[in-house]
C-alpha positions as CSV (number, residue, x, y, z in Angstrom):
1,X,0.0,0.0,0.0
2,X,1.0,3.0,-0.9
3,X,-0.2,6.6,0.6
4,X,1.2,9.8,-0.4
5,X,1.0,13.0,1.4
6,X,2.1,16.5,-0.5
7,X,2.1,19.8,0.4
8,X,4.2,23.4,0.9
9,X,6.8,23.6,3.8
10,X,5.9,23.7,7.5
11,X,2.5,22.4,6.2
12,X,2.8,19.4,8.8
13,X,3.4,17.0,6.6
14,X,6.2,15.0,8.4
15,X,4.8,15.4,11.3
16,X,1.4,13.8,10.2
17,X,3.2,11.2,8.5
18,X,4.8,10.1,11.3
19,X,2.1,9.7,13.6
20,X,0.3,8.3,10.4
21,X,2.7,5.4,10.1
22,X,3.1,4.7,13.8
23,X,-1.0,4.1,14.1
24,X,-1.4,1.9,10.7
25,X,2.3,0.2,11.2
26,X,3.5,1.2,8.1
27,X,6.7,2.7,7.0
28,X,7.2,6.6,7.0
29,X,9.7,7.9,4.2
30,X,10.8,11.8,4.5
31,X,11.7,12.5,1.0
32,X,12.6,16.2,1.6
33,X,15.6,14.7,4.1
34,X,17.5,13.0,1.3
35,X,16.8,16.3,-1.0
36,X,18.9,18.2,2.5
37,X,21.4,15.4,2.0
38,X,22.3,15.9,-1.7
39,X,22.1,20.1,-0.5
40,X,24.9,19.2,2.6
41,X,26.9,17.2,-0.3
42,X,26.7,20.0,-2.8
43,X,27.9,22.2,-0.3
44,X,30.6,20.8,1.2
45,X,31.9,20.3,-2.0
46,X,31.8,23.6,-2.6
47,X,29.4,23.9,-5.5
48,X,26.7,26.3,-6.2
49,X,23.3,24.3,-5.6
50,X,21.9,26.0,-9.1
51,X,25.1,25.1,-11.5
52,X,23.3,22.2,-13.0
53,X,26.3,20.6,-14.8
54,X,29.0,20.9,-11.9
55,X,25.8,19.2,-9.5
56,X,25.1,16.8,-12.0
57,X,28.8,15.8,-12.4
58,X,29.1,15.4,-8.5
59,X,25.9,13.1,-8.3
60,X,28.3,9.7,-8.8
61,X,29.7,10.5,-5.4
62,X,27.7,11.4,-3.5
63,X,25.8,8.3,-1.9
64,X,22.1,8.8,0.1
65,X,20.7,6.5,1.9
66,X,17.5,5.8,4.8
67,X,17.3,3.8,7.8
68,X,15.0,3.4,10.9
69,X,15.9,3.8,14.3
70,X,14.5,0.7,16.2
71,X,13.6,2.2,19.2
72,X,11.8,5.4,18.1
73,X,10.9,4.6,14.4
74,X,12.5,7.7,13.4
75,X,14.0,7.8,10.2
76,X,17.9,8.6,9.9
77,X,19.5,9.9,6.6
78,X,22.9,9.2,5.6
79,X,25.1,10.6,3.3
80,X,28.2,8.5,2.2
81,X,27.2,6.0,5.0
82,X,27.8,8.7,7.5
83,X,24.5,9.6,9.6
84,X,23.6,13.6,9.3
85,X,20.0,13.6,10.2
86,X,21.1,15.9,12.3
87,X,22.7,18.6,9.7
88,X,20.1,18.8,7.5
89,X,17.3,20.3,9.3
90,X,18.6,24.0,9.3
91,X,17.0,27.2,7.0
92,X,20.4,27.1,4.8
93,X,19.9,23.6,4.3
94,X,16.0,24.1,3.4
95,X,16.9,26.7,1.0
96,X,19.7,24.9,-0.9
97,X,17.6,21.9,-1.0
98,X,14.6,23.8,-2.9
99,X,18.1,25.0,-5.4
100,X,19.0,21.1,-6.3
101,X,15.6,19.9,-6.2
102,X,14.9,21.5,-9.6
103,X,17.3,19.8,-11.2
104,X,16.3,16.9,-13.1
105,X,19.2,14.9,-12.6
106,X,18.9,15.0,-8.8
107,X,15.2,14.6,-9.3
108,X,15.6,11.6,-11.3
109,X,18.0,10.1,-8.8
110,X,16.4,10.5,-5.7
111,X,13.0,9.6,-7.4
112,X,14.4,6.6,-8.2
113,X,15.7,5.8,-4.4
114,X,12.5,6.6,-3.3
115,X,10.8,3.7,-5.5
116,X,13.4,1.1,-4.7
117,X,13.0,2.1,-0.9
118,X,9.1,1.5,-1.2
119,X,9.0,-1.8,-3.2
120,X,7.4,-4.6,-1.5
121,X,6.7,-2.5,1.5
122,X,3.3,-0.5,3.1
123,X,4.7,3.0,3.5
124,X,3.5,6.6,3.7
125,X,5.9,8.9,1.6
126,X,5.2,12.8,2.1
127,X,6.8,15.6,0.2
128,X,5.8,17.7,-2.7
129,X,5.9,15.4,-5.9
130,X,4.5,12.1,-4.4
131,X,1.1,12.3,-5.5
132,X,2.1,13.5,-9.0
133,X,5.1,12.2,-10.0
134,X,6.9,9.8,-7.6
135,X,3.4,7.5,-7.3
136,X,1.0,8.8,-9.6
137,X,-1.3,5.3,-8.8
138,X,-0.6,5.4,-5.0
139,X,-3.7,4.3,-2.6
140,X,-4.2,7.6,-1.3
141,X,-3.2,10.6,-1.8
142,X,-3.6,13.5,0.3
143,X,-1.9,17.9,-0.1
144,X,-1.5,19.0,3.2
145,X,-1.7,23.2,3.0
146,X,-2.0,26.4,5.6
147,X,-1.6,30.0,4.7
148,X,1.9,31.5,5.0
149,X,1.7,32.9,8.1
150,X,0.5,30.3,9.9
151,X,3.5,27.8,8.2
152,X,5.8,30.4,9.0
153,X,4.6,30.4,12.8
154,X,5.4,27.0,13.2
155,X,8.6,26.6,11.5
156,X,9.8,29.9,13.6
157,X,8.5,28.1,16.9
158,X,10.2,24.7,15.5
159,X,13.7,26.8,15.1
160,X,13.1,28.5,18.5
161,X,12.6,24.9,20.2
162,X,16.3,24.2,18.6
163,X,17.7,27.3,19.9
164,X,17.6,28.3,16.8
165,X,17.6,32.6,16.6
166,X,16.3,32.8,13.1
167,X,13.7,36.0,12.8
168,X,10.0,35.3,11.8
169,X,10.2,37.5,9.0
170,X,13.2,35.6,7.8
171,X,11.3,32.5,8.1
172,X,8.5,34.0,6.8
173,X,10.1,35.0,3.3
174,X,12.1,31.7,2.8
175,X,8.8,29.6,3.1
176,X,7.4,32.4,0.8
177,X,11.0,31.8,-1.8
178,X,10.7,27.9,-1.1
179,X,7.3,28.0,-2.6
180,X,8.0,30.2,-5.8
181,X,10.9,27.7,-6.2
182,X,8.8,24.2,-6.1
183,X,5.7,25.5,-7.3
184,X,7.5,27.3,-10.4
185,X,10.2,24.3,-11.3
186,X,9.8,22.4,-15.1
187,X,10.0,18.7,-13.8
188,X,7.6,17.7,-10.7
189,X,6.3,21.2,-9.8
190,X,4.7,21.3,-6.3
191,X,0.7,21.3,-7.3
192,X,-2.1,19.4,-5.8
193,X,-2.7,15.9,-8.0
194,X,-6.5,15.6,-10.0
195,X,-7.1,12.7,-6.6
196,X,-6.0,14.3,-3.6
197,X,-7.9,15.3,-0.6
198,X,-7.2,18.4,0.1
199,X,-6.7,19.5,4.2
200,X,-6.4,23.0,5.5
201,X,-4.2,22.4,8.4
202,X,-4.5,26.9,9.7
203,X,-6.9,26.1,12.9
204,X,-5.5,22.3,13.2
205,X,-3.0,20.1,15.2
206,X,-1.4,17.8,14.0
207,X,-3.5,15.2,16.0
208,X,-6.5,16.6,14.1
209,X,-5.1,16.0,11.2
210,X,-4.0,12.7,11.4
211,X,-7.0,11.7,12.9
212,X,-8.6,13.3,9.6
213,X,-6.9,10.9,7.5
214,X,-6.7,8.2,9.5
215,X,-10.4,8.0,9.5
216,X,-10.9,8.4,5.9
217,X,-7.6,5.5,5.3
218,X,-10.0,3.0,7.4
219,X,-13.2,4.3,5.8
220,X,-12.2,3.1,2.8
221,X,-11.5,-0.4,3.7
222,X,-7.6,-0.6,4.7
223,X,-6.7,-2.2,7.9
224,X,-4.4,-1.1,10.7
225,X,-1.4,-3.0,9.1
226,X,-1.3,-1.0,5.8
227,X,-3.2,-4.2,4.0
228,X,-6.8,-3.8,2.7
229,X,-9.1,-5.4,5.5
């Protein structure tokens, strides 16, 4: 079984999927951590995110790969076998991630990793190109969405809890640039698939919302171990 869950940053996607996965004991896939991973690579080598060739010609080595931690399910990204789950979650990271993910030859890459993770398992994949592009004939698909300000409230509070010291108006504007970015880019464009259920998360925890789909995964005959019932 396959459920995917898009939508624009700080929409509570991960979040959802997460608790999501846990209650229908399924597998969770963040595919916006291994786009981080590829941005960390790019950058340590010292290459501009948007120079498509020199990117594209650093690709071969540059390894990214997914695991789960037994104890908390949480899922840990590694680059070159080395664990940076860690590194990725910063604003620099965010941004530079947005930058590669237009590219078509990391697209095509990770897009490939992400099917060869999901064969032969149940999982719920979230990110911004899984309904549409990743897995067009997935179960069920559902684009998570909030206005800006209230996505921007939550990253800013997320950064905060990290002792982070990132402004809200800076946060506010790189959700704003993130979404130009994956909204505007030629292959997989962020947009809500013909299928999806569409959730306004503004007035909603993430409880709510998992509850939300949850509810309508059951409805519609799936059982609690990802299998149809």
């Amino acid at each position: 079984m396959k459920i995917a869950i898009d939508g624009p940053g700080a929409a509570g996607k991960s979040t959802v999927a997460k608790l999501l996965a846990r209650n229908l004991g399924m597998t969770y896939i963040d595919t916006g951590a291994m786009y981080r991973a590829i941005a960390l690579g790019i950058t340590a080598l010292g290459i501009f995110p948007g120079d498509a060739e020199a990117v594209g010609a650093a690709l071969d080595g540059l390894s990214v790969g997914v695991a789960h931690d037994g104890a908390s399910g949480e899922q840990l990204v590694y680059l070159n076998g080395e664990d940076v789950t860690g590194r990725i979650r910063t604003p620099e990271m965010s941004k530079c991630a947005s930058d590669v993910s237009k590219l078509p030859s990391v697209r095509l890459r990770l897009v490939d990793l992400q099917r060869e993770i999901a064969e032969g398992r149940d999982v719920i994949m979230d990110g911004r190109d899984i309904g549409t592009y990743v897995f067009p004939d997935a179960d069920r698909k559902y684009f998570l969405t909030a206005s800006p300000g209230a996505r921007a409230r939550r990253r800013y509070l997320e950064l905060r809890a990290k002792g982070g010291c990132a402004a809200y108006g800076d946060v506010l504007r790189d959700l704003v640039s993130r979404d130009a970015n994956d909204s505007g880019r030629e292959m997989a464009p962020l947009t809500i698939a013909p299928d999806a259920v569409l959730v306004e998360t503004d007035d909603m925890t993430a409880l709510e919302v998992e509850a939300v789909l949850r509810a309508d995964i059951l409805k519609r005959g799936f059982g609690p171990a990802g299998a149809p019932s």
